[in-house]
C-alpha positions in Angstrom: 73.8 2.9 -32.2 73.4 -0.7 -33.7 73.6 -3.7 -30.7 76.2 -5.8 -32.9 79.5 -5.9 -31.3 82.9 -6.8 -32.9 84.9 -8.0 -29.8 82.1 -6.9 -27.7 81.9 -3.3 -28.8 80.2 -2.1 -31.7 80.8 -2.3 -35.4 82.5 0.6 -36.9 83.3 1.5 -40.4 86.5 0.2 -40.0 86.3 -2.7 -39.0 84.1 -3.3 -42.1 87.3 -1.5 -43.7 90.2 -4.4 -42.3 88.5 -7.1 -43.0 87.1 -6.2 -46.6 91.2 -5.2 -47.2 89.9 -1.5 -48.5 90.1 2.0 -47.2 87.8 2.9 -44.8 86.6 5.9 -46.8 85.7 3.6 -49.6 83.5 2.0 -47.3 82.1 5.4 -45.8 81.2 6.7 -49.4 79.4 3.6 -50.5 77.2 3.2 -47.7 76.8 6.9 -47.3 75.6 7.0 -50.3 72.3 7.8 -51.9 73.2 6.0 -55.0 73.7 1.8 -55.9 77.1 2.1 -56.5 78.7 5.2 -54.6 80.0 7.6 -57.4 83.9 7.3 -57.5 84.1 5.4 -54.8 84.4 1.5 -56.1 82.8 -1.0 -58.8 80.0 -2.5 -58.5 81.2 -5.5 -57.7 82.9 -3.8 -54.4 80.2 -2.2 -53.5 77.8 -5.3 -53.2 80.7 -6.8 -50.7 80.4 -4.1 -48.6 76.6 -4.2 -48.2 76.7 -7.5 -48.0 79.4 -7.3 -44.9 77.3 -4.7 -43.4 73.8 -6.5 -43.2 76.0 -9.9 -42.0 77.9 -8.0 -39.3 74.3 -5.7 -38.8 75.9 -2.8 -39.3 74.3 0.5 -38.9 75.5 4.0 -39.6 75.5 6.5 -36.6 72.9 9.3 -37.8 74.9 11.7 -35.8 77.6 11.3 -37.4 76.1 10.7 -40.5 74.8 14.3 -39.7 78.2 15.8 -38.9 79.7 14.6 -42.2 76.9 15.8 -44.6 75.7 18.6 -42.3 72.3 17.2 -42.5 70.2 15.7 -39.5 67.8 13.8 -41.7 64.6 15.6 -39.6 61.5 16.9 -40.7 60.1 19.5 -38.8 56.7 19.6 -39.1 54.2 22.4 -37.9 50.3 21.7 -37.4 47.5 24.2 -35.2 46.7 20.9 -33.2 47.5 17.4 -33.9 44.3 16.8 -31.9 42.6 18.1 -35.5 41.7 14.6 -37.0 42.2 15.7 -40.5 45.9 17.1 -39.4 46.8 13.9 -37.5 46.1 12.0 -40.9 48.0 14.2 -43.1 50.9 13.8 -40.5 50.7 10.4 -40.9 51.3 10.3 -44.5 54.1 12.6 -43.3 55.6 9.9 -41.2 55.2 7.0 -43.8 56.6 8.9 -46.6 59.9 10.5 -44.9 60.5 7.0 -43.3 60.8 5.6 -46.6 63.3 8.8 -47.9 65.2 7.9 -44.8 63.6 10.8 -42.6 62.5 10.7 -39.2 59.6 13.6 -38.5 58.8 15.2 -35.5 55.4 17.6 -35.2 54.7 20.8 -32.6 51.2 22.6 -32.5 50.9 26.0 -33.1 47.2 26.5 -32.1 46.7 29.0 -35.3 48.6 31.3 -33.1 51.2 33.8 -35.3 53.4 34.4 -31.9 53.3 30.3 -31.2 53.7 29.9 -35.1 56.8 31.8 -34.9 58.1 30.5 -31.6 57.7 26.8 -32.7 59.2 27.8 -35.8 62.8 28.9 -34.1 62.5 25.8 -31.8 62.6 23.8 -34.4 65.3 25.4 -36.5 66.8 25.8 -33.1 67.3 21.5 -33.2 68.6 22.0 -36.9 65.8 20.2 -39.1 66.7 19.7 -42.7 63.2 21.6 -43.2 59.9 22.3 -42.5 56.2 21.1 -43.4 54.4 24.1 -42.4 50.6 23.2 -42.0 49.0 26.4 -40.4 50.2 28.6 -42.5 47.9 32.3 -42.5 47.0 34.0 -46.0 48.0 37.5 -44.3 51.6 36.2 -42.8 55.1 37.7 -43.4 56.7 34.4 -41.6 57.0 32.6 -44.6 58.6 35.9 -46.4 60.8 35.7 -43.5 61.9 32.7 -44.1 62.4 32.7 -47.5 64.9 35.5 -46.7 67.0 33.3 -44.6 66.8 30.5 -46.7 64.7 27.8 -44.8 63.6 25.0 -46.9 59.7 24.8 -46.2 56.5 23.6 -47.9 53.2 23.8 -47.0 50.6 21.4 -46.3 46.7 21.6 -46.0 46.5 25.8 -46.6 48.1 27.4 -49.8 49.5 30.9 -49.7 50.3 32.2 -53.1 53.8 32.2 -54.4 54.9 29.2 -52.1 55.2 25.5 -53.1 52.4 23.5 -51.2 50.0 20.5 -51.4 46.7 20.9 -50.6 43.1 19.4 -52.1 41.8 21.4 -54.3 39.6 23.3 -52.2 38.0 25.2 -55.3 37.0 22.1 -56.6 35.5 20.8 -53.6 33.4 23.8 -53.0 31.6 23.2 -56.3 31.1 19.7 -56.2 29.0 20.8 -53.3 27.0 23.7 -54.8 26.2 21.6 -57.8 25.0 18.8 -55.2 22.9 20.9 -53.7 21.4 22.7 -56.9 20.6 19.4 -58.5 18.6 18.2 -55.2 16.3 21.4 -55.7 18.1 23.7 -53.6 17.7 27.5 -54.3 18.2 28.9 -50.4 21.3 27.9 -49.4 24.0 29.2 -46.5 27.6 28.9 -45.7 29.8 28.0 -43.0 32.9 29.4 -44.2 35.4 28.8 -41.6 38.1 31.0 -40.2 39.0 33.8 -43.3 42.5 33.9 -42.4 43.1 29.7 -43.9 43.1 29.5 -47.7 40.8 25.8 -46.9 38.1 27.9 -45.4 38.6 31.1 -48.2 38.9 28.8 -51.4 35.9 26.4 -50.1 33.6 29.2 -49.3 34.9 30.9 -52.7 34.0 27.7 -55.0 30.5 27.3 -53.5 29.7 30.8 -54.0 31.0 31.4 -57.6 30.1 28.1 -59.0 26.6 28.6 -57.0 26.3 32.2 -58.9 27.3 30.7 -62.0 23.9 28.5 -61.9 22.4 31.2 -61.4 21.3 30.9 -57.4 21.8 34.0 -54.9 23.2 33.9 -51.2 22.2 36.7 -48.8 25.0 38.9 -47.2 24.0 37.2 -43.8 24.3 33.6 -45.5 27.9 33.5 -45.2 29.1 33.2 -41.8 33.0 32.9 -40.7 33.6 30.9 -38.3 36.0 28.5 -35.9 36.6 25.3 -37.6 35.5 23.0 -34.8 32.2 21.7 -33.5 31.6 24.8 -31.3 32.1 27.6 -34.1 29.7 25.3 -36.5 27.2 25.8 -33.7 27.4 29.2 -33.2 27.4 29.8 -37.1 24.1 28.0 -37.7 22.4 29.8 -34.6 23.8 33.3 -36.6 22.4 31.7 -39.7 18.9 31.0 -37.9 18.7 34.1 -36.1 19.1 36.5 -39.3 17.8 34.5 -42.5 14.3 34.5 -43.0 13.2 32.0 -44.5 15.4 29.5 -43.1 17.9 27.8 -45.6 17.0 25.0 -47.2 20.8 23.9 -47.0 23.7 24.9 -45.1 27.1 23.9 -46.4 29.9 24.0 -43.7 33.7 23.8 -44.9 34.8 21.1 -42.0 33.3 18.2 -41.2 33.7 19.2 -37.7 31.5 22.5 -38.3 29.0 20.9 -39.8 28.3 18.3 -36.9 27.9 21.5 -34.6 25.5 23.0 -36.9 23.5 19.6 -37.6 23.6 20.1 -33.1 21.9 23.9 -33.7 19.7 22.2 -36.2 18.1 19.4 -33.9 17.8 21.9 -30.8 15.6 23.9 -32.8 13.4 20.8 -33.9 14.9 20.9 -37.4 15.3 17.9 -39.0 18.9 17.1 -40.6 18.2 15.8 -44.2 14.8 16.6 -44.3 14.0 20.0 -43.7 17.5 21.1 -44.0 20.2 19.3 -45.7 24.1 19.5 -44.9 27.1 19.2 -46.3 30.9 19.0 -45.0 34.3 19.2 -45.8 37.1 16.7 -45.8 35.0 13.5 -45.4 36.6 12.3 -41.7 35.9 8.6 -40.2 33.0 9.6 -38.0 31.1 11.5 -41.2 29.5 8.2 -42.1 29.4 6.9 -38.6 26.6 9.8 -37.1 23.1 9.1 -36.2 22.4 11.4 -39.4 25.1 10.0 -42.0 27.1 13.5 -43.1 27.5 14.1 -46.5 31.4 15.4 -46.7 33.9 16.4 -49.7 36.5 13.9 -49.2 39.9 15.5 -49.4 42.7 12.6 -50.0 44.3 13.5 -46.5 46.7 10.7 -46.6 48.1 11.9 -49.6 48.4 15.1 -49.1 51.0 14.8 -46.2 52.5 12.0 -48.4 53.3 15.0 -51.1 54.4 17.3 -49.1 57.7 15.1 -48.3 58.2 14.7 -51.8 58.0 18.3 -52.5 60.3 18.7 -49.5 62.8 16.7 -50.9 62.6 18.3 -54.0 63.2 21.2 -52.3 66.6 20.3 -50.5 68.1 18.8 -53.6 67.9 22.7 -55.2 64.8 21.8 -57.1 62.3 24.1 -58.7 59.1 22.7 -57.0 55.3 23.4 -58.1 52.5 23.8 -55.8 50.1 20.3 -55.9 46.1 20.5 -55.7 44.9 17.3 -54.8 41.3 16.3 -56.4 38.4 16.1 -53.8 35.2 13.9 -54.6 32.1 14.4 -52.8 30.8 11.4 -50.6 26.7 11.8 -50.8 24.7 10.5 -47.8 21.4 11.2 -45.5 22.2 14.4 -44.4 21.7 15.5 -48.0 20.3 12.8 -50.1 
C-alpha cells in the first residue's frame, strides 16, 4: 500500500474518482491500463488528468487487487540448480532488471539439478500463482516440461535448451568451435574435453561443437579424451586426473565447458607439476569475473549472461500475451589469455 493518506487514510481510486468529477471505473481502466490512453475508457486529454492527480496525490495501485481484477499476480517464478552458480546468479539478475521494467517482480528457488526438487519447486511455485516460469535447469531427458505443457503453464527456459520449447541460451555450438579453432591455430593436434554433466544441453552442445568442428579440421580425440563430468571446481578435478590417468601422451590441451571446471583441472594440472599455459593449455566456458583474475589468466568463451536472463522475460511476456515465441541463441566470443596464448 502507498503511505499517502487522504484524511489520514490512504488514497483510493475513488477519491481520485470525486474529485476529478468522473466514474471511478474510468479511473480504474486508465491507470490499469497497459496502454497511454486506456482503450474506451476516456480521451486523452482525461487521461493525462488522471495521471497527473495520481503522481500529485502519490497514488499507487494495490497489486493485490490489481491481481484480483486481472487474475494476474504480476510474479515471475524463476527456477535455477543453485543461485550460488555465479553464471546463474548473473542471468537472474538480468531477470530482475528486465521484469522490473515490464512491471514484474521475480522471485528464484534452487533445484540442485535434482528432477524430484525440480518438480517440487515447480508446484510451490505454481502453488503461490506466478504468472509463469523461467525454468533454468531444465534436463534434455525430462517429461516435466511435457507435463506442463499439458496443463498449460506459461514457461521458458533459460541457460539449457531442450528441443521443441521456446528458450534463450548462448549459442553453445558456436562457442565450442570458437574454442577448437583456437586451439588448432596455436598448433594443437592432442587435445581433451571436459564435457560436463550429459544430461544439460550447455555441457552436450559445447562438447558437441568442439568435437565436430575439431573433426572437421581434420584433428582426432581418443574415446578416453572426453570426460563427463560435474560442472564445478571438484568434477573439473576429477576429470583431468581421469584424463591423466588414461591418455598417453598427455594432451597438449584440455578444453573444459565451465569456467568452474576448468580452474579444477588447471588445480590437477599444477599438482602434477604441469605447467598451465605452457605445457598444457586451457580453455573455459562462459568467461566469469574471476577467469581473468587467476594467477594463470583463463582463457573462457564468454557467454553474454546478462542478456540472456534479460531475453528470457521478453520471451515470457511474449508468451502470456498468446504469442508464438522462437527459441533465442545468444552469440558467444572467445576471450584469449595465458592459459592458452
Amino acid at each position: 500500500m502507498n503511505e499517502s493518506t487522504a484524511g489520514g487514510r490512504t488514497v483510493t481510486l475513488k477519491d481520485l474518482a470525486n474529485e476529478l468529477g468522473i466514474h471511478p471505473s474510468t479511473v480504474s481502466r486508465i491507470l490499469h491500463s497497459g496502454s497511454e490512453v486506456a482503450r474506451g475508457a476516456a480521451s486523452a486529454a482525461t487521461a493525462e488528468r488522471v495521471r497527473e492527480l495520481a503522481r500529485k496525490r502519490g497514488y499507487s495501485p494495490d497489486p493485490q487487487a490489481a491481481g484480483l481484477r486481472t487474475r494476474r499476480t504480476r510474479l515471475m517464478g524463476v527456477i535455477v540448480p543453485r543461485l550460488s552458480d555465479l553464471v546463474l546468479a548473473i542471468m537472474y539478475e538480468g531477470i530482475d532488471e528486465a521484469a522490473a521494467q515490464l512491471g514484474y517482480s521475480t522471485f528464484v528457488m534452487n533445484s540442485r539439478d535434482d528432477p524430484e526438487e525440480q518438480r517440487r519447486k515447480t508446484e510451490s511455485m505454481l502453488a503461490r500463482r506466478v504468472d509463469g516460469l523461467i525454468i533454468g535447469d531444465a534436463h534434455l531427458d525430462s517429461g516435466l516440461l511435457r507435463e506442463l505443457t499439458a496443463r498449460k503453464v506459461p514457461f521458458v527456459l533459460m541457460n539449457r535448451r531442450v528441443q521443441g520449447f521456446p528458450s534463450a541460451t548462448c549459442d553453445d555450438v558456436l562457442g565450442g568451435k570458437l574454442v577448437a579453432d583456437h586451439l588448432w591455430s596455436k598448433g594443437h593436434r592432442n587435445v581433451a574435453v571436459i564435457a560436463g554433466e550429459p544430461y544439460a544441453s550447455t555441457a552436450v552442445d559445447r562438447t558437441a561443437g568442439f568435437v565436430d568442428r575439431w573433426s572437421a579440421l581434420g584433428g582426432t580425440i581418443p574415446r578416453d579424451g572426453v570426460v563427463w563430468s560435474r560442472f564445478d571446481t571438484a568434477g573439473g578435478r576429477e576429470a583431468a586426473e581421469t584424463i591423466l590417468a588414461h591418455c598417453s601422451p598427455h594432451p597438449t590441451a584440455l578444453f573444459a565447458v565451465n569456467d568452474f571446471a576448468a580452474i579444477g583441472a588447471m588445480g590437477a594440472l599444477r599438482s602434477h607439476g604441469i605447467s598451465v599455459g605452457h605445457d598444457v593449455a586451457v580453455v573455459g566456458f562462459n568467461d566469469t569475473s574471476l577467469a581473468a583474475e587467476l594467477p594463470i589468466p583463463l582463457s573462457s568463451v564468454r557467454s553474454p549472461m546478462l542478456d540472456i536472463g534479460r531475453t528470457a522475460v521478453q520471451l515470457l511476456k511474449r508468451v502470456l500475451n498468446g504469442e508464438h515465441v522462437d527459441s533465442v541463441r545468444l552469440e558467444p566470443s572467445l576471450c584469449v589469455r595465458e592459459s592458452s596464448a
